[in-house]
N, CA, C and O of each residue as an XYZ file, in Angstrom:
536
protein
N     -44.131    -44.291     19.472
C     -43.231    -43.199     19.168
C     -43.973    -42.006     18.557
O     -43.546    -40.897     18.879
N     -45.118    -42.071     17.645
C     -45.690    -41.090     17.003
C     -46.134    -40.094     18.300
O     -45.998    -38.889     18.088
N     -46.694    -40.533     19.731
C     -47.018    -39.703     20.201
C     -46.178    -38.771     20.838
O     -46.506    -37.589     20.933
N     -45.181    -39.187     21.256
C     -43.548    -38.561     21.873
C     -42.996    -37.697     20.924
O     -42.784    -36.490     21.041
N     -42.769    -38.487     19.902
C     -41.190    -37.753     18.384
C     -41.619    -36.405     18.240
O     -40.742    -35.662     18.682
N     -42.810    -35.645     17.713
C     -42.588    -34.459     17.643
C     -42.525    -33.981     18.367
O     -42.215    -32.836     18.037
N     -42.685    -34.127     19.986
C     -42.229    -32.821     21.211
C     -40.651    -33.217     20.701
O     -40.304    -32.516     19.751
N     -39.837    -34.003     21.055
C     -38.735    -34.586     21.053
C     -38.259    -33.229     19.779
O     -37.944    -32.051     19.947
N     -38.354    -33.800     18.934
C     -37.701    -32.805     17.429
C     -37.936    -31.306     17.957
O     -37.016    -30.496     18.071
N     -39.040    -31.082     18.211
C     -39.605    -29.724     18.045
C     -38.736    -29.044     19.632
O     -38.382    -27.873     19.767
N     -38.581    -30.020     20.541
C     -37.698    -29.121     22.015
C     -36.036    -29.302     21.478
O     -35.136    -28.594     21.930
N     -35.828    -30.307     20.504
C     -34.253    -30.017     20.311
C     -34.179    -29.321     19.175
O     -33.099    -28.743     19.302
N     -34.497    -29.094     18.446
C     -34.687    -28.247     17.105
C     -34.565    -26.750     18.081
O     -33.815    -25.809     17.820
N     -35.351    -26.823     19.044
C     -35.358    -24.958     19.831
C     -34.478    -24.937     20.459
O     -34.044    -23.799     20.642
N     -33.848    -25.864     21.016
C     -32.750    -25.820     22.176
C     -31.395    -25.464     21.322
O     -30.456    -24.819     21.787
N     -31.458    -26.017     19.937
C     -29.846    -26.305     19.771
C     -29.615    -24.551     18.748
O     -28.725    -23.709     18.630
N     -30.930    -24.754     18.249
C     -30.889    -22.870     17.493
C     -30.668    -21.786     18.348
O     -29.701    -21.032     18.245
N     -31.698    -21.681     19.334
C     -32.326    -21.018     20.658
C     -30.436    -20.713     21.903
O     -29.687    -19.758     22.105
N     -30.481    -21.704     22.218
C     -29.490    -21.766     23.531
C     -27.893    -21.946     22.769
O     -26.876    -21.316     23.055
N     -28.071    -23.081     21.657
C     -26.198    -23.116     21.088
C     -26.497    -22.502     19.573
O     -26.426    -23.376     18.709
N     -26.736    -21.509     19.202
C     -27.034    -20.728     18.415
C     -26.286    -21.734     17.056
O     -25.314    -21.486     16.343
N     -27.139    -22.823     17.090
C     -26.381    -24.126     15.846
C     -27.389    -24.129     14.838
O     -28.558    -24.498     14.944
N     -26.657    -23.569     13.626
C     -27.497    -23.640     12.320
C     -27.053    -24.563     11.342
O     -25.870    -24.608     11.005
N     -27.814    -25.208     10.925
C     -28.052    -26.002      9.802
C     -29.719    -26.555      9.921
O     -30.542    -26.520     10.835
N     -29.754    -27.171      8.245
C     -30.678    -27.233      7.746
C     -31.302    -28.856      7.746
O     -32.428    -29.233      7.420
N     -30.467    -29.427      8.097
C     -30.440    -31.097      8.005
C     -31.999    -31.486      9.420
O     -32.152    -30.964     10.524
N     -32.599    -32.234      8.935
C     -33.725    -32.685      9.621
C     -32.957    -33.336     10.784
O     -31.930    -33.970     10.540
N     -33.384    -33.212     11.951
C     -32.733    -33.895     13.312
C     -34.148    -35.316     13.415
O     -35.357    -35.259     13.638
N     -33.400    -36.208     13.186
C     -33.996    -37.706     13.521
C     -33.787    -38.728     14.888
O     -32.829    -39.395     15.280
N     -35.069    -38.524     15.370
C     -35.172    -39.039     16.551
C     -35.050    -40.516     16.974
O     -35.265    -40.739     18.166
N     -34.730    -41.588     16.158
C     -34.534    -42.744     15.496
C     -34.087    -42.803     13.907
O     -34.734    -43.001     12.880
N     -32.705    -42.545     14.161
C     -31.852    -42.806     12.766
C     -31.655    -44.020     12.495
O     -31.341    -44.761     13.426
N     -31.792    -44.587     11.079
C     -31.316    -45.980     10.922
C     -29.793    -45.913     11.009
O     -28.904    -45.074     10.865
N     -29.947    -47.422     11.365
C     -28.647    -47.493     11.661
C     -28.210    -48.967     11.308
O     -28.447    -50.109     11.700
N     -27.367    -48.262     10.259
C     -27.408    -50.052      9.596
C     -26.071    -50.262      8.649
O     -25.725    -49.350      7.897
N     -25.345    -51.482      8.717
C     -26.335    -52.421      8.758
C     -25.990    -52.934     10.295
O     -24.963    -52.804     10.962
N     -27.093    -53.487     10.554
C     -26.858    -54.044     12.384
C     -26.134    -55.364     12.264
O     -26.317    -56.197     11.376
N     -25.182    -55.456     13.403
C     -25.290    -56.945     13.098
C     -25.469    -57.461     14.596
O     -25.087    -57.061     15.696
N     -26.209    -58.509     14.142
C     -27.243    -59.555     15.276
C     -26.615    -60.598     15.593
O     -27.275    -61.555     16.000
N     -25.082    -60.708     15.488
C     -24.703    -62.036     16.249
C     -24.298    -63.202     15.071
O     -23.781    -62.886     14.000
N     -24.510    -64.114     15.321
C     -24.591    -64.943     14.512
C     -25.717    -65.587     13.852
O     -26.600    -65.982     14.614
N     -25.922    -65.826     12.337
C     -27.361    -66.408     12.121
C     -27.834    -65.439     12.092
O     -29.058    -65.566     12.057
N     -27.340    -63.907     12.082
C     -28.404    -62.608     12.286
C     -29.725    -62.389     13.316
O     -30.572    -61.514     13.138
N     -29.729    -63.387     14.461
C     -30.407    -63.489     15.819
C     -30.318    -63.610     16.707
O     -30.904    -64.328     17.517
N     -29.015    -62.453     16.820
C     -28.306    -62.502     18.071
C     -28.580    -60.924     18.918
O     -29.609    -60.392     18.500
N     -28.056    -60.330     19.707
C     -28.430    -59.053     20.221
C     -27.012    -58.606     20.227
O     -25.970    -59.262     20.225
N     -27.251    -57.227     20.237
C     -26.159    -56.357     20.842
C     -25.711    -56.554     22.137
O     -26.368    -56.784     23.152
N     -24.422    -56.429     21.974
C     -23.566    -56.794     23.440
C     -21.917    -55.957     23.046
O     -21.015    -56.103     22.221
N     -22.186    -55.191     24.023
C     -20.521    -53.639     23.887
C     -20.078    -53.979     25.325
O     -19.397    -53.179     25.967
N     -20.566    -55.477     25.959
C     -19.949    -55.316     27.091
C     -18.326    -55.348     27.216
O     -17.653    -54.827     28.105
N     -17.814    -56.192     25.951
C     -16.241    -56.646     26.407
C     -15.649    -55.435     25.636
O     -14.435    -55.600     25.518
N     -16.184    -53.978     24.922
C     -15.946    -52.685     24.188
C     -15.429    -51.646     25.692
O     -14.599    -50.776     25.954
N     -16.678    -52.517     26.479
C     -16.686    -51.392     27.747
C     -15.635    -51.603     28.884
O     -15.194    -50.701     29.596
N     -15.132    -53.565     28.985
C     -14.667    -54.013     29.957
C     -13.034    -53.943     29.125
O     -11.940    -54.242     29.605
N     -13.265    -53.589     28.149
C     -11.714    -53.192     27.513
C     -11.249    -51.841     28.040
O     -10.247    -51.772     28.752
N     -12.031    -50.652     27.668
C     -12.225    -49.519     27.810
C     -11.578    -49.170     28.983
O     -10.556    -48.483     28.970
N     -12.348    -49.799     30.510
C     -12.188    -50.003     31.548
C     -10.848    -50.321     32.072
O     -10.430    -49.726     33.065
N     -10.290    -51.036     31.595
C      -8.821    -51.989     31.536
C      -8.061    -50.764     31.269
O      -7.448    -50.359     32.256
N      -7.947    -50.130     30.305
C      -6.920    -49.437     29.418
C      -7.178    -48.067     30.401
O      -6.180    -47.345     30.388
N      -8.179    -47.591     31.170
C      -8.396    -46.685     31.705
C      -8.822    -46.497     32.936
O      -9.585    -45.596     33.285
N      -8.317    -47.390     33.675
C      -8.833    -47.684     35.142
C      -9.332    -46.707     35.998
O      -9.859    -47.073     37.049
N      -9.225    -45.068     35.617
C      -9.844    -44.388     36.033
C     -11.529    -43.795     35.556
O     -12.225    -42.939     36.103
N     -11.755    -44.498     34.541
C     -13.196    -44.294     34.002
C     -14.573    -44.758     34.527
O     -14.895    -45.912     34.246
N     -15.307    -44.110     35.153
C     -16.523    -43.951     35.921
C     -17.998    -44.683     34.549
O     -18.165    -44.350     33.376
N     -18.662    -45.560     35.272
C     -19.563    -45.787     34.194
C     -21.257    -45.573     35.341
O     -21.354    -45.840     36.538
N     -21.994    -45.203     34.712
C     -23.126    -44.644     35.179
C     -24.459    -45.642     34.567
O     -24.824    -45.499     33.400
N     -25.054    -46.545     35.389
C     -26.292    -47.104     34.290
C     -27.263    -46.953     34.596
O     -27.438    -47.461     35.703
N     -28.345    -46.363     34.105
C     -29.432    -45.785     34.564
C     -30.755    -46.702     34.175
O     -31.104    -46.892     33.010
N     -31.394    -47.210     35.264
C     -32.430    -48.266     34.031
C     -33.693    -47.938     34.850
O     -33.910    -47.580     36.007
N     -34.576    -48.264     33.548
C     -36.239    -48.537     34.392
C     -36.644    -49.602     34.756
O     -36.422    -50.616     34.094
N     -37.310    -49.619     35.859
C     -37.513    -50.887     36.912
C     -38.920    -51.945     35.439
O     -39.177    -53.149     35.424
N     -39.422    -50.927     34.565
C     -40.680    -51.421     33.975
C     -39.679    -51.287     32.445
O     -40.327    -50.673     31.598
N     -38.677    -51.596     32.076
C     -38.151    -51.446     30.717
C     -37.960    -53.345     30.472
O     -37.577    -54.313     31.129
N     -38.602    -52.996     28.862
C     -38.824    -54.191     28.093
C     -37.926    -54.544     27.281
O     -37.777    -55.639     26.739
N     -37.038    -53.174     27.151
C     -36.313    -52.671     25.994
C     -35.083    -53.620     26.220
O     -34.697    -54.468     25.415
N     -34.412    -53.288     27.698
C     -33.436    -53.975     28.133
C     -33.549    -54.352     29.933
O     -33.065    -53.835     30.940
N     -34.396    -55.447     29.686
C     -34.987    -55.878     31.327
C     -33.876    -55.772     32.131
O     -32.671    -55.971     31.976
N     -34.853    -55.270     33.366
C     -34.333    -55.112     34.993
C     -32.506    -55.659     35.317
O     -31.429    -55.068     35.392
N     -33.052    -57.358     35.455
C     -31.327    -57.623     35.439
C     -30.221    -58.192     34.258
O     -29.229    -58.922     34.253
N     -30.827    -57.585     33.493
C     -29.310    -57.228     32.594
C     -28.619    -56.671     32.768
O     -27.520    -56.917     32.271
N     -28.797    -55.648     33.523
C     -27.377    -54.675     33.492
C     -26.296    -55.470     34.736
O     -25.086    -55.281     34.854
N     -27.134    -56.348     35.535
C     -26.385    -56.759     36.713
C     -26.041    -57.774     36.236
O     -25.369    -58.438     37.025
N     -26.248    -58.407     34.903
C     -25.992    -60.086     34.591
C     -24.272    -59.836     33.530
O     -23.271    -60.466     33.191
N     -24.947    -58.386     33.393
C     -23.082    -57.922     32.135
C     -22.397    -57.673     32.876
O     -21.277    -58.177     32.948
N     -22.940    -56.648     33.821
C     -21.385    -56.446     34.401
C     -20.835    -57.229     35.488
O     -19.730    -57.054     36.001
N     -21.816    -58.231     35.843
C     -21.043    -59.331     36.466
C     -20.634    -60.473     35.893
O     -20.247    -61.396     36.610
N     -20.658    -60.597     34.418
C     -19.877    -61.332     33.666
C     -19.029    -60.720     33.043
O     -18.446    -61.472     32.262
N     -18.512    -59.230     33.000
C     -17.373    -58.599     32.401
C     -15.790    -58.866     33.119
O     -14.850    -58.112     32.870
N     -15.675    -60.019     34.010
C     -14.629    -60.254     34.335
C     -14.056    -58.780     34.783
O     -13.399    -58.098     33.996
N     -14.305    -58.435     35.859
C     -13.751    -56.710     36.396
C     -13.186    -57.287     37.725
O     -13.574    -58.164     38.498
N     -11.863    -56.251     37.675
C     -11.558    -56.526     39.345
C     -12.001    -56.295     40.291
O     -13.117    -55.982     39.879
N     -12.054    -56.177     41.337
C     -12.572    -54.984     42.717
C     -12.675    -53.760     42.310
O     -13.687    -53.066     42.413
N     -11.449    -53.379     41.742
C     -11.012    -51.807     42.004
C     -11.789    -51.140     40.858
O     -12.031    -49.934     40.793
N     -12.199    -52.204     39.837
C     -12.718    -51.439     38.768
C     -14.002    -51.233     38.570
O     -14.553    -50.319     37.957
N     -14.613    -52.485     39.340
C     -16.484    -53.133     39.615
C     -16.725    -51.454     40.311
O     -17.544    -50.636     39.891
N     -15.892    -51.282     41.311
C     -16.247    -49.998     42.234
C     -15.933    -48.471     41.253
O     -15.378    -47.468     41.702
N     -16.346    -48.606     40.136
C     -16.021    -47.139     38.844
C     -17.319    -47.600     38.221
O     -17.297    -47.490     36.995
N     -18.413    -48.073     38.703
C     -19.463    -48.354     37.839
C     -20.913    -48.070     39.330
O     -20.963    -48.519     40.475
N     -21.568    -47.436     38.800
C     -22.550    -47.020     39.922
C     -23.851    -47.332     38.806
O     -23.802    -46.924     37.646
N     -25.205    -48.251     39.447
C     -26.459    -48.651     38.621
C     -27.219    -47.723     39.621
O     -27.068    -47.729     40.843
N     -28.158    -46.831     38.816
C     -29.495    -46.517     39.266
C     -30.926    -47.223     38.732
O     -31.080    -47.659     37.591
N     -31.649    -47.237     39.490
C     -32.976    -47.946     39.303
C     -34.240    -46.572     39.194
O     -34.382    -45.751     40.100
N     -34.896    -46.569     38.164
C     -35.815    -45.702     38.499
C     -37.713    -46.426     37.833
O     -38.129    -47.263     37.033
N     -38.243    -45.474     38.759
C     -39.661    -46.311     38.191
C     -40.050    -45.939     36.771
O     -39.722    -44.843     36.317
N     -40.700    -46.769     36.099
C     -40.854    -46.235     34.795
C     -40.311    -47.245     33.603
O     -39.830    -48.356     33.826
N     -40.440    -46.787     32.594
C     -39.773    -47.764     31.332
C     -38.397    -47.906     30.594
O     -37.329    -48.093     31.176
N     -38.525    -47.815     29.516
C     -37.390    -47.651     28.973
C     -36.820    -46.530     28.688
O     -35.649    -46.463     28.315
N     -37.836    -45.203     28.879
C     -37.742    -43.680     29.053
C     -37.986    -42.988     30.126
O     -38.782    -42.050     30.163
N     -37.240    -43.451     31.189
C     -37.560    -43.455     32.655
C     -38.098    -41.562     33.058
O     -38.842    -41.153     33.949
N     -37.212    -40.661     31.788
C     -37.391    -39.460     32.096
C     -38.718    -38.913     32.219
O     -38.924    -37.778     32.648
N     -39.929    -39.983     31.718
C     -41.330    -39.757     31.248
C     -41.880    -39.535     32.516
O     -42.843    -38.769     32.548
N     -41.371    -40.184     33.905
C     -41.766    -40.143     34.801
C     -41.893    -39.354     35.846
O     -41.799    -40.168     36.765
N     -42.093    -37.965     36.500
C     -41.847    -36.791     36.590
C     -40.915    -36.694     37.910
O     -40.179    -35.717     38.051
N     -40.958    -37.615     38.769
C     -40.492    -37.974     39.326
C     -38.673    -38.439     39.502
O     -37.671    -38.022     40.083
N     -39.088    -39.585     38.561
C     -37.847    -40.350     38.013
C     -36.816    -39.380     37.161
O     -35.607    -39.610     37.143
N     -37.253    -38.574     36.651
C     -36.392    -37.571     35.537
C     -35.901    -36.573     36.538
O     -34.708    -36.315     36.377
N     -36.461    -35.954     37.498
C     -35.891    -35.697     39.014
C     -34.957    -36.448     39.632
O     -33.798    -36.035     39.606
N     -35.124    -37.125     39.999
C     -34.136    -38.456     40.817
C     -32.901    -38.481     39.276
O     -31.825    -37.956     39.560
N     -32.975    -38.884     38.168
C     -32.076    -38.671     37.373
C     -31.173    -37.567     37.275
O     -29.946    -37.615     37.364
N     -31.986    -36.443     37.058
C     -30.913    -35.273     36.781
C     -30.088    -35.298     38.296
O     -28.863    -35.190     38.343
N     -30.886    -35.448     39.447
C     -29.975    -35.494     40.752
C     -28.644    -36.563     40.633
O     -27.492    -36.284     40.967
N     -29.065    -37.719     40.127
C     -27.957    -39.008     40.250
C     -26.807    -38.151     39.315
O     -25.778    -37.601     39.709
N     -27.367    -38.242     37.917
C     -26.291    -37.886     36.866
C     -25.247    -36.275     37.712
O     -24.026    -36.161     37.605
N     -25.740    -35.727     38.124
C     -25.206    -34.544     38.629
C     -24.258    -35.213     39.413
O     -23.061    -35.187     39.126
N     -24.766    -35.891     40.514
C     -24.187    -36.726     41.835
C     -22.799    -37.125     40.997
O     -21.673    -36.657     41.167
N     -23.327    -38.353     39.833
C     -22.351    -38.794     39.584
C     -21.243    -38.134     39.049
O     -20.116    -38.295     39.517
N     -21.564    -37.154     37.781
C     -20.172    -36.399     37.659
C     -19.379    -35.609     38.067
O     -18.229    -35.266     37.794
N     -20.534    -35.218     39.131
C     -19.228    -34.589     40.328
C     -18.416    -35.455     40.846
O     -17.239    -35.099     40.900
N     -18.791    -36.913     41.412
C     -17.982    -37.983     42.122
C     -16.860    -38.483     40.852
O     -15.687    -38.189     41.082
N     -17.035    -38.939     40.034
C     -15.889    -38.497     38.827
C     -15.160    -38.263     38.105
O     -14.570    -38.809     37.173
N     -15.244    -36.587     38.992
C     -14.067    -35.988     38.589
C     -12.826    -36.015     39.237
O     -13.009    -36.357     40.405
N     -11.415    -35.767     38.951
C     -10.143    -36.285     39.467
C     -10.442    -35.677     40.906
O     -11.110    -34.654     41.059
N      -9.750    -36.577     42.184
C      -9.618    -35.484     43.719
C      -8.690    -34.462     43.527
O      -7.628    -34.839     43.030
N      -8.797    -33.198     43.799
C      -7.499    -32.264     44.055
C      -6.518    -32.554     45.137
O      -5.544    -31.820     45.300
């Protein structure tokens, strides 16, 4: 992280003064704690918002979910995202409001000059697809 965090601070620190003319004085933290966590049971368990999301989903059957992962991420390996949401108990109609992209790269797929291309294209793709039909 030491080699990344200060571009990170130093391009949103300019962006948010610079472009959304947003003042304050508060240090912008690129990894905020966040606590207290809780790990499950026994405190060695992981995070899991899948049944947060497959609720979400339920109550809003029109809500689009977008997952974007790196083919080389350690953070949250390859098929997890296909192992949740095929254990989130979803119907047809709702499995089809969830679109996975794969890109090369890690857990910061944007690092990849390439991949951060192919991203901004998907994410675009996707919120145009979306939005309500007229």
């Amino acid at each position: 992280m030491a080699a990344i965090s200060s571009a990170y601070v130093s391009a949103f620190n300019d962006y948010v003064r610079k472009e959304l003319k947003y003042e304050n004085d508060l240090p912008y933290e690129v990894l905020a704690g966040l606590g207290p966590w809780n790990y499950g049971r026994g405190g060695n368990g992981y995070l899991n918002v899948a049944e947060e999301l497959r609720s979400a989903m339920m109550k809003t059957p029109h809500l689009k979910v977008m997952f974007a992962s790196g083919y080389f991420d350690l953070a949250t390996p390859y098929f997890s995202t296909n192992y949740t949401v095929d254990h989130m108990d979803l119907g047809k109609e709702l499995r089809e409001n969830i679109t996975t992209q794969r890109y090369i790269g890690g857990h910061m797929m944007y690092h990849h000059q390439k991949s951060l291309a192919d991203l901004k294209r998907d994410i675009q793709q996707f919120m145009t697809s979306a939005l309500p039909k007229k």
